[in-house]
C-alpha positions as semicolon CSV with decimal commas, in nm:
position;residue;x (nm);y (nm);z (nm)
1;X;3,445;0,541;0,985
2;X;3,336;0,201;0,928
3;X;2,981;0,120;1,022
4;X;2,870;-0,213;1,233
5;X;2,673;-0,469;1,098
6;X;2,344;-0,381;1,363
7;X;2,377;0,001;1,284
8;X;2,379;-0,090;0,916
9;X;2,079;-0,301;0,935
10;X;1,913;-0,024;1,126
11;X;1,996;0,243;0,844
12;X;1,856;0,043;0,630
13;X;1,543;-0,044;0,839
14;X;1,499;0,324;0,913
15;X;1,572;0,422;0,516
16;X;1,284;0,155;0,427
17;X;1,070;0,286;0,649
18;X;1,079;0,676;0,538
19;X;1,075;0,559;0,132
20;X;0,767;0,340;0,188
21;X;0,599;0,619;0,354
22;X;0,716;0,875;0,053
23;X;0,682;0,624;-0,235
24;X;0,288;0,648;-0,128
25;X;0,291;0,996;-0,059
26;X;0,452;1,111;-0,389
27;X;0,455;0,800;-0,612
28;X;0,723;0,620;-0,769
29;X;0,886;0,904;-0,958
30;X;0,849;1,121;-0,620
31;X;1,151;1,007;-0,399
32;X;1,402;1,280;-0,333
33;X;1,696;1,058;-0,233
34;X;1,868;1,372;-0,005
35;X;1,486;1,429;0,179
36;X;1,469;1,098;0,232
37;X;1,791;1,054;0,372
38;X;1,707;1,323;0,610
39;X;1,408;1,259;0,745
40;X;1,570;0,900;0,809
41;X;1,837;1,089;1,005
42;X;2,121;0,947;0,794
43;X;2,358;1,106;0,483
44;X;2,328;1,073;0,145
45;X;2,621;0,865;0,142
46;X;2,424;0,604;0,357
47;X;2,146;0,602;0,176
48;X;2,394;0,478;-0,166
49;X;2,588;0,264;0,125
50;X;2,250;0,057;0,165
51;X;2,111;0,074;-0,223
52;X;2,300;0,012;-0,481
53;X;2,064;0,259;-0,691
54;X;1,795;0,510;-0,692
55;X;1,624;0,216;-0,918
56;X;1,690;0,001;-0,641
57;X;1,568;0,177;-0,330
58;X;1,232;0,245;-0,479
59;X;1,235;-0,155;-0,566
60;X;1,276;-0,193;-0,149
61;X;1,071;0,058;-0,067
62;X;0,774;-0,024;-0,327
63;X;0,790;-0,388;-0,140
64;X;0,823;-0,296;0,198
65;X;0,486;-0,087;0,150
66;X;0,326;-0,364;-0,005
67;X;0,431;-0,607;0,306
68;X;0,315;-0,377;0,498
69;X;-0,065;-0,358;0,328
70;X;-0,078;-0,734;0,386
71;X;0,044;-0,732;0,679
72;X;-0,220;-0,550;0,844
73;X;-0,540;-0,756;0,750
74;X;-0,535;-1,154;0,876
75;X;-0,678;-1,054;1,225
76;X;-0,904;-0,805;1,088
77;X;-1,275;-0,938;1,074
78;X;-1,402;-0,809;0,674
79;X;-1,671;-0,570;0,811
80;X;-1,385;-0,424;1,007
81;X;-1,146;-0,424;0,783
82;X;-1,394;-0,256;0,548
83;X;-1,465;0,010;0,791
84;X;-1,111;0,088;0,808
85;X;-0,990;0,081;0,498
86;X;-1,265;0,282;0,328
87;X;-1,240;0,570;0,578
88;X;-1,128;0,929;0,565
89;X;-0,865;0,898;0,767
90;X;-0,718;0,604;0,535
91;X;-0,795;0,815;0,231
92;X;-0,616;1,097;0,388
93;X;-0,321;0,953;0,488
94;X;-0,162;0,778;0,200
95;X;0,200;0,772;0,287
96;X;0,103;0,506;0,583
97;X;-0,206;0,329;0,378
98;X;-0,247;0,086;0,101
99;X;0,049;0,121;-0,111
100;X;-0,159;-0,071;-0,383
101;X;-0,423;0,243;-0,425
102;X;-0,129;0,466;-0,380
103;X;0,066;0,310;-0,660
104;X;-0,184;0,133;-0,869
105;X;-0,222;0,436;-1,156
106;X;0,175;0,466;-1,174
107;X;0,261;0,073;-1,140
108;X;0,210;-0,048;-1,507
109;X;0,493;0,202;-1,594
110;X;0,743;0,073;-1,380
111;X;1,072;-0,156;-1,466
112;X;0,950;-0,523;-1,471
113;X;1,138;-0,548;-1,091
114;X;0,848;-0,329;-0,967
115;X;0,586;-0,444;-1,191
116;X;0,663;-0,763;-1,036
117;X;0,686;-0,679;-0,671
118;X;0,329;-0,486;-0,738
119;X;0,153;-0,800;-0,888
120;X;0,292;-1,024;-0,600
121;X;0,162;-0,785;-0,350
122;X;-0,170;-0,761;-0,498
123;X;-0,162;-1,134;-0,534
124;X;-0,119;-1,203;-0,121
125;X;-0,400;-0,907;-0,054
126;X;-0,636;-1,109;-0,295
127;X;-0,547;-1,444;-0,097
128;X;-0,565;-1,260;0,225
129;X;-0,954;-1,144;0,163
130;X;-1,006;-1,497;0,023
131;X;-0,943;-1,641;0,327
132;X;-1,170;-1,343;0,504
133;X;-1,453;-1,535;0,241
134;X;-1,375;-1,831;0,324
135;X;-1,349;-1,783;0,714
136;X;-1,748;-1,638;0,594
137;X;-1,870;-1,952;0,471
138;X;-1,791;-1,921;0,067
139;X;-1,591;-2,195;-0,089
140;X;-1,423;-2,211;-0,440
141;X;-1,501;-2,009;-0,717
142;X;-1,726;-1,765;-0,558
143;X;-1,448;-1,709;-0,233
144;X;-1,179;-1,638;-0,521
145;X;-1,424;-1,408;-0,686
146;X;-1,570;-1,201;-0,382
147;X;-1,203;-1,145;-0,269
148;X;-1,089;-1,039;-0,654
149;X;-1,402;-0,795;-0,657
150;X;-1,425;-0,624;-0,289
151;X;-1,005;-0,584;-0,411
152;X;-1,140;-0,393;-0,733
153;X;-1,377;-0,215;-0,546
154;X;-1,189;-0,106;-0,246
155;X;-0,884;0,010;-0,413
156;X;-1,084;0,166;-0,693
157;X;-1,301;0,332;-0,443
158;X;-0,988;0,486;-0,246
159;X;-0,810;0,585;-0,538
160;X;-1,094;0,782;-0,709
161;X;-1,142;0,960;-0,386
162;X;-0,798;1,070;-0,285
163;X;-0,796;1,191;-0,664
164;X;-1,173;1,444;-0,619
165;X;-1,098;1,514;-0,253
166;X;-0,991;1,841;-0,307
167;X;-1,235;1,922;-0,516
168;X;-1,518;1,779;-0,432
169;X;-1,498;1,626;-0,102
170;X;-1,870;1,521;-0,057
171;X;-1,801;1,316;-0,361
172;X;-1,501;1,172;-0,234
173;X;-1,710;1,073;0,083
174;X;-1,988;0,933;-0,146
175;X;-1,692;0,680;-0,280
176;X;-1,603;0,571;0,054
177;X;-1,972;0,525;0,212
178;X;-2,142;0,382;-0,060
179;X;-1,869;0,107;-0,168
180;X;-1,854;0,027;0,195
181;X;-2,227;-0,028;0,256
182;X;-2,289;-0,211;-0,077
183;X;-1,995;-0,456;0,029
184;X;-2,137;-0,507;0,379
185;X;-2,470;-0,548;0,252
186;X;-2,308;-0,793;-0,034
187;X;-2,093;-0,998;0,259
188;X;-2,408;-1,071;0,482
């Protein structure tokens, strides 16, 4: 049965949408092509009928998660945004968070097509806090280097506490509280 053109596009909207959510859940090597297809409500066939590849789907969905990072911050004020992002609901909810701390231990092992898509979309987060900096007053240099540094910090922060939370959870919240108020106290 052939498929139309607006059902296709919706497949493949809806098979985006479930691999960005379980490329940050489970990393890159954590995709189960037939789950995926499920919980998008389509067949394995479909899946292969949108992506060329297994290779190729992660590609898509590794971007779409990092679109959708970016696309959450310009009307954000920074403490805001801060308060968000370093927050244990953030933390514990990686399959709909920042697919840069979600991905950033596995991403230097990746084929150059996701290494790629990984450095562009930590690139536009960068240039989206720089203009947060800039929208603050700083200019230049410093703008480029308080957005390059509250990106270290944040993602480093987030990442280091999904990884104890289990463990450790006052430590985890220690990450998250104290990166937050040194940044605030760093951005006034």
């Amino acid at each position: 049965m052939k498929v139309s053109k607006a059902d296709a596009a919706r497949h493949r909207a809806a098979l985006l949408k479930a691999a960005s959510v379980q490329v940050r859940e489970l990393g890159f090597g954590g995709i189960n092509v037939a789950q995926l297809a499920k919980s998008a409500g389509l067949t394995h066939g479909a899946l292969y009928s949108q992506f060329g590849s297994k290779d190729e789907l992660v590609s898509a969905a590794c971007s779409s998660a990092l679109s959708e990072t970016g696309s959450r911050l310009p009307a954000t004020p920074l403490r805001d945004f801060l308060a968000r992002y370093l927050s244990e609901q953030h933390r514990d909810d990686p399959g709909h968070g920042c697919a840069i701390a979600a991905l950033v231990s596995e991403a230097g092992r990746q084929p150059g097509n996701i290494r790629s898509e990984f450095c562009s979309g930590v690139g536009r987060f960068v240039e989206i806090l720089e203009e947060k900096f800039g929208l603050a007053g700083m200019d230049g240099h410093d703008r480029r280097q308080a957005a390059i540094s509250t990106v270290a910090a944040i993602v480093g922060a987030l990442a280091i506490s999904r990884a104890i939370v289990s463990q450790d959870k006052e430590l985890s919240d220690e990450f998250l509280i104290s990166v937050k108020e040194f940044l605030e106290a760093s951005t006034e």
